[in-house]
C-alpha positions as CSV (number, residue, x, y, z in Angstrom):
1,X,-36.1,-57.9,-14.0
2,X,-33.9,-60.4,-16.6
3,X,-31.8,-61.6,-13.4
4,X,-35.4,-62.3,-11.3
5,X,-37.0,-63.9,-14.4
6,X,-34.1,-66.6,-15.6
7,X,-33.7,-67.7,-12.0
8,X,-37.7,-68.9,-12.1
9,X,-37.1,-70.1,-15.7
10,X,-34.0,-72.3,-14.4
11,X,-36.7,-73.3,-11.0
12,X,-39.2,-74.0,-13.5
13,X,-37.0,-76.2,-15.7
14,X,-35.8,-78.1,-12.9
15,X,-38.9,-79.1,-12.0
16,X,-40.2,-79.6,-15.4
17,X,-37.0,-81.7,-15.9
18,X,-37.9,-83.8,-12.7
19,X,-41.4,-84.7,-13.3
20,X,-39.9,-85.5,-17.1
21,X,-36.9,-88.3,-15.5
22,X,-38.4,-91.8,-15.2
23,X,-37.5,-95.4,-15.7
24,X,-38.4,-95.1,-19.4
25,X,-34.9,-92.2,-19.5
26,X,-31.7,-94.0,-19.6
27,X,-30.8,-93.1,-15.8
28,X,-33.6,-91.1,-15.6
29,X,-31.6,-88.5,-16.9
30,X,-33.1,-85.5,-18.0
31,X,-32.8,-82.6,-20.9
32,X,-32.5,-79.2,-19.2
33,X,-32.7,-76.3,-21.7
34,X,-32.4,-72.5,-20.6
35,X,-34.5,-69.9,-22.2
36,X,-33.9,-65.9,-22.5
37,X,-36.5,-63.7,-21.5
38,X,-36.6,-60.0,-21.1
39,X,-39.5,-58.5,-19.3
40,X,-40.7,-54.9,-19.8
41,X,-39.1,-52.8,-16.7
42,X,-41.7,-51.9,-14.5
43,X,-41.7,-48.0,-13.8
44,X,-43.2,-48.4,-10.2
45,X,-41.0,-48.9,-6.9
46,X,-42.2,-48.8,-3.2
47,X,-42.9,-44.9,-1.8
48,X,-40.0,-43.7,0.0
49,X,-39.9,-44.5,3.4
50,X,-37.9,-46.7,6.5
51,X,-38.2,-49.9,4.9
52,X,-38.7,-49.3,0.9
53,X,-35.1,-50.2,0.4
54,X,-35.9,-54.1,1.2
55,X,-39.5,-54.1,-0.1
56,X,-38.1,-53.0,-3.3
57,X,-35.6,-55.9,-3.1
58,X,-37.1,-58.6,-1.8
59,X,-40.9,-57.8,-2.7
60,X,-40.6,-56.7,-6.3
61,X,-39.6,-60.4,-6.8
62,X,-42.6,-62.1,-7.6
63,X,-44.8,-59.0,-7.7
64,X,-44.9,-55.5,-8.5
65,X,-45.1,-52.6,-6.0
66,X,-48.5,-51.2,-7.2
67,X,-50.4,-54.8,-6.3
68,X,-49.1,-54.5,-3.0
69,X,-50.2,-50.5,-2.7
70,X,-53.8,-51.7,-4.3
71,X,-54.4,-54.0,-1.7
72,X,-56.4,-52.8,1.5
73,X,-55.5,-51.0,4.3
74,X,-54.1,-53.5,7.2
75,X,-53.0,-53.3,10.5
76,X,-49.6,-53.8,11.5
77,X,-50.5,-57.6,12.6
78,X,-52.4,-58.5,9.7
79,X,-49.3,-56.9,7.5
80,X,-47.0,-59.0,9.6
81,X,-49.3,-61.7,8.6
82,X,-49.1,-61.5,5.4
83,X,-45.6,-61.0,4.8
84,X,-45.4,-64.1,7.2
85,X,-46.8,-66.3,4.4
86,X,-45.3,-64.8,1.5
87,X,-41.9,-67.0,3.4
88,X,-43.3,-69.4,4.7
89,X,-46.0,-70.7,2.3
90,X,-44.5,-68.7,-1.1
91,X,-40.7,-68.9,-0.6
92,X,-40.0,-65.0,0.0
93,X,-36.5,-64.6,0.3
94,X,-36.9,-63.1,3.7
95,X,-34.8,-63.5,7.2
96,X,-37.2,-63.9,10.0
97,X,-36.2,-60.7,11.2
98,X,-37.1,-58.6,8.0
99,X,-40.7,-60.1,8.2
100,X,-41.6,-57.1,11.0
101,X,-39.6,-54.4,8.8
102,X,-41.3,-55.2,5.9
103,X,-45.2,-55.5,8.4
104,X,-43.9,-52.0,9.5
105,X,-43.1,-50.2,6.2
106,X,-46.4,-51.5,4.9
107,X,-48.2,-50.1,7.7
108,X,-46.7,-47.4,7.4
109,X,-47.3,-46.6,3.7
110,X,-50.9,-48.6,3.8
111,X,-52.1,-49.5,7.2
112,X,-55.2,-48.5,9.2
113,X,-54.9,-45.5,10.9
């Protein structure tokens, strides 16, 4: 979780550092400083299943497993959906191609009969 959380403090500073740079900064140059946080480990992963391997990497990112699991039971297409956004409109680090492994491991684990 130390590796996931320094790479959204270096994101954050860059674009802290950005909005900071202005005519008023000798070349709008701008002060980055890099801050050491450990978060507590979270204890939950994905259920084991045909897909858990990349939901645990890719998913456990930005959120943990048990808000995904909490969430209400979807269809394959409204799975698909949903993981469809989290790349497009959130950033996932997703190839288009793991979009329908993920939708189908969910469905799988959470999905409307």
């Amino acid at each position: 979780m130390k590796a996931s959380a320094a790479v959204l403090l270096v994101w954050a500073s860059c674009v802290s550092a950005s909005a900071m740079a202005g005519p008023d900064k000798p070349g709008g140059a701008a002060v980055i400083r890099t801050v050491d946080v450990t978060l507590p480990n979270g204890s939950l992963t994905f259920p084991p299943g045909v897909g858990s391997n990349l939901a645990n990497a890719q998913c456990v990112i930005c959120h943990s497993a048990g808000m995904v699991t909490r969430q209400p039971p979807l269809s394959f297409q409204e799975w698909k959906a949903e993981v469809a956004k989290m790349r497009a409109v959130y950033g996932a680090p997703l190839a288009v191609d793991e979009v329908d492994q993920i939708a189908r491991y969910l469905t799988a684990i959470n999905g409307k009969p």
